[in-house]
LOMAR-204116 format. One record per residue (C-alpha): residue number from 0; residue in three letters; x, y, z. Coordinates in nm, 2 decimals. Layout:
<vomars>
<vomar pos="NUM" code="ala" x="X" y="Y" z="Z"/>
...
</vomars>
This chain:
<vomars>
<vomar pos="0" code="unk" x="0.00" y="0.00" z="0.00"/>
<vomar pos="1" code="unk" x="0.12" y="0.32" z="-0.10"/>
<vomar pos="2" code="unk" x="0.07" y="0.69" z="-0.03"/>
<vomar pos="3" code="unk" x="-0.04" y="1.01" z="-0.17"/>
<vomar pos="4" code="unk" x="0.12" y="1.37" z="-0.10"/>
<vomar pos="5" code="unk" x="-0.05" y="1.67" z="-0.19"/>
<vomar pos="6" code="unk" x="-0.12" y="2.03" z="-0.17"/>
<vomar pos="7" code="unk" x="-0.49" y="2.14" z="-0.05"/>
<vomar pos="8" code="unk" x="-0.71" y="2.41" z="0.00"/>
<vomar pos="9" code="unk" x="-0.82" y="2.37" z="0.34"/>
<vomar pos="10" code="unk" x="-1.23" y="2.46" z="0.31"/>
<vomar pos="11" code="unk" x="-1.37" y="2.37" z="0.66"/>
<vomar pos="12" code="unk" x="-1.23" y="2.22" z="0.95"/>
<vomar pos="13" code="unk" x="-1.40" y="1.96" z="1.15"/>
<vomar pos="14" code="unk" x="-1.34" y="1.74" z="1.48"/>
<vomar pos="15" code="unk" x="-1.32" y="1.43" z="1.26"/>
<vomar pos="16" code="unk" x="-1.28" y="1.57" z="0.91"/>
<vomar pos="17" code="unk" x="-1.14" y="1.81" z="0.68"/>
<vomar pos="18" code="unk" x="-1.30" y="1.93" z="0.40"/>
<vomar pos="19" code="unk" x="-1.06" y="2.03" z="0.13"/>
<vomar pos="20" code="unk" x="-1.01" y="2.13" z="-0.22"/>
<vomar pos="21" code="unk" x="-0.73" y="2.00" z="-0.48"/>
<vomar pos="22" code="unk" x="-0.79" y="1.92" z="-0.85"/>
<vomar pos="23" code="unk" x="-1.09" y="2.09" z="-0.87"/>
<vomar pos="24" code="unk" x="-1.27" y="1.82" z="-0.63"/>
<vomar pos="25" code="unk" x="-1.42" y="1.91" z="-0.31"/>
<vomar pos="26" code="unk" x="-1.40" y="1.65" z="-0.05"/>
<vomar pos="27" code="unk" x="-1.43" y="1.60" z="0.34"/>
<vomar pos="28" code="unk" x="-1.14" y="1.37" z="0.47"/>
<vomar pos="29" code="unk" x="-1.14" y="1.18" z="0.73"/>
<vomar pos="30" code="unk" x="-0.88" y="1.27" z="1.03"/>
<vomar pos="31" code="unk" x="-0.81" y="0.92" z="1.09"/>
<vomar pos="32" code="unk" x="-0.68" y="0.84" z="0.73"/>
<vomar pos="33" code="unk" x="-0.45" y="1.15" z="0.72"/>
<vomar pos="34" code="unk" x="-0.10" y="1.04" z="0.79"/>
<vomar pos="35" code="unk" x="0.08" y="1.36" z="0.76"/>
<vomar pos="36" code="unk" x="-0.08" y="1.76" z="0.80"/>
<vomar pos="37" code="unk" x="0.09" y="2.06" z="0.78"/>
<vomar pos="38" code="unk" x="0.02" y="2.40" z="0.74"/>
<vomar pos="39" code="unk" x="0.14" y="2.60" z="0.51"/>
<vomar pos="40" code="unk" x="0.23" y="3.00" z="0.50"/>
<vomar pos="41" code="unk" x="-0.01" y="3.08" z="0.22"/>
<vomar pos="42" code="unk" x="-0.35" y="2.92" z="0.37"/>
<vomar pos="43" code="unk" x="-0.27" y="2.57" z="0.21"/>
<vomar pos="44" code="unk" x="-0.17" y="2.22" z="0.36"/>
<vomar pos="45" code="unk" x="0.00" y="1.93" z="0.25"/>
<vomar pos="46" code="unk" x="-0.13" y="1.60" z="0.38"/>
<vomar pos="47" code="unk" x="-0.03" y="1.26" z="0.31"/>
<vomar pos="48" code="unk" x="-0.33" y="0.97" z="0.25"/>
<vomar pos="49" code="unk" x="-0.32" y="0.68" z="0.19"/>
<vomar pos="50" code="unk" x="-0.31" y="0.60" z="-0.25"/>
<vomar pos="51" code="unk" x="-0.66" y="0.41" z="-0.20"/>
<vomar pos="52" code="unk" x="-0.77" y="0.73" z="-0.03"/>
<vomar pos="53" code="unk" x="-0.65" y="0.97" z="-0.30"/>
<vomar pos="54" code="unk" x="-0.80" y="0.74" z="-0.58"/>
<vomar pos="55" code="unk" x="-1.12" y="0.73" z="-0.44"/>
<vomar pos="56" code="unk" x="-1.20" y="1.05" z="-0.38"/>
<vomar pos="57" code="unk" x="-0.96" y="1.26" z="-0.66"/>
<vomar pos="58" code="unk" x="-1.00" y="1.02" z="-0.92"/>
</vomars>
């Protein structure tokens, strides 16, 4: 199993998701499947999901 790293919008911010924006898909993430977050300067994040993740919901 492999993983996905990319750049998001961050839309909304829940307790146990994250709704964000990348590729011109909106999508609400679960915390739980997020293996990397971190905030970036210009209102962006880069997360790391799991490839199974990113194809389901980006693809």
């Amino acid at each position: 199993m492999g993983t996905e790293t990319l750049t998001v919008k961050v839309i909304e911010d829940r307790e146990k998701s994250i709704k964000v924006e990348c590729n011109g898909a909106t999508v609400f993430l679960p915390r739980s499947q997020i293996e990397r977050y971190t905030d970036k300067p210009d209102g962006k994040a880069l997360i790391t999901i799991p490839a199974w993740l990113y194809r389901e919901k980006f693809e």
